[in-house]
C-alpha positions in Angstrom: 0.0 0.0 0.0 2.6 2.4 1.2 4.7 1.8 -2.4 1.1 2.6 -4.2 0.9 5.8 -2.5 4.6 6.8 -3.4 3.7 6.2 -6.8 0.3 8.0 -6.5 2.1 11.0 -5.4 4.9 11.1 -7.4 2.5 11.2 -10.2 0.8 14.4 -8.6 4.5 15.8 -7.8 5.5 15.5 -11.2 3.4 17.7 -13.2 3.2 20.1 -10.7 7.1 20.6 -10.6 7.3 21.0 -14.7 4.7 23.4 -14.6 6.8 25.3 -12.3 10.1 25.1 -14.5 8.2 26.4 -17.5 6.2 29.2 -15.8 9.2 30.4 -13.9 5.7 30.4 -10.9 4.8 28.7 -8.4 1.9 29.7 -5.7 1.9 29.6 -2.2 0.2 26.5 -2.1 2.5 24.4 -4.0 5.2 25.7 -2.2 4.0 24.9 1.1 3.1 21.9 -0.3 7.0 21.0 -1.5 8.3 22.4 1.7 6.0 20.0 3.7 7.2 16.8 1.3 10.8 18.1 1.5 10.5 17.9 5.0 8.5 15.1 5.9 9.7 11.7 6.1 7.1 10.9 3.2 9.5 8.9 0.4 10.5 10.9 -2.4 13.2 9.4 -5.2 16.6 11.2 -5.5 15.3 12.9 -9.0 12.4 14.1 -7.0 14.0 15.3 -3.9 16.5 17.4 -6.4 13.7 18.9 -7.8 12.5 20.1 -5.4 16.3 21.3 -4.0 17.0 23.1 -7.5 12.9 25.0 -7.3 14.0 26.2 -3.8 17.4 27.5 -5.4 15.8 29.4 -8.3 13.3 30.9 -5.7 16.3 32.3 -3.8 18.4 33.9 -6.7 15.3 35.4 -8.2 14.6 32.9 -11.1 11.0 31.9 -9.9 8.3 33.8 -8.5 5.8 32.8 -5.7 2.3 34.1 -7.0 -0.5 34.5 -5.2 
């Protein structure tokens, strides 16, 4: 069950995150929403985790925008 979930969510995560790296935009939501993942001890893959590293990295030098 727990492997079904991972995979559930990773099919939610990923859309989300290539919407994100073609917008240059992310809202608040999503990015509470990749905090909390980043954070948890929910599994993420390696790719996944980077993602997420490399969307917190353009947010700090300006590349992406939190919308409202």
């Amino acid at each position: 069950m727990a492997g079904n979930n991972q995979n559930q969510f990773s099919q939610t995560l990923k859309p989300i995150m290539e919407r994100i790296f073609q917008t240059g935009q992310l809202s608040r939501q999503e990015h509470l929403q990749l905090v909390t993942t980043f954070l948890s001890d929910y599994k993420v893959t390696d790719d996944e985790r980077s993602q997420i590293n490399r969307i917190f990295d353009d947010l700090q030098i300006g590349r992406l925008k939190i919308i409202d």
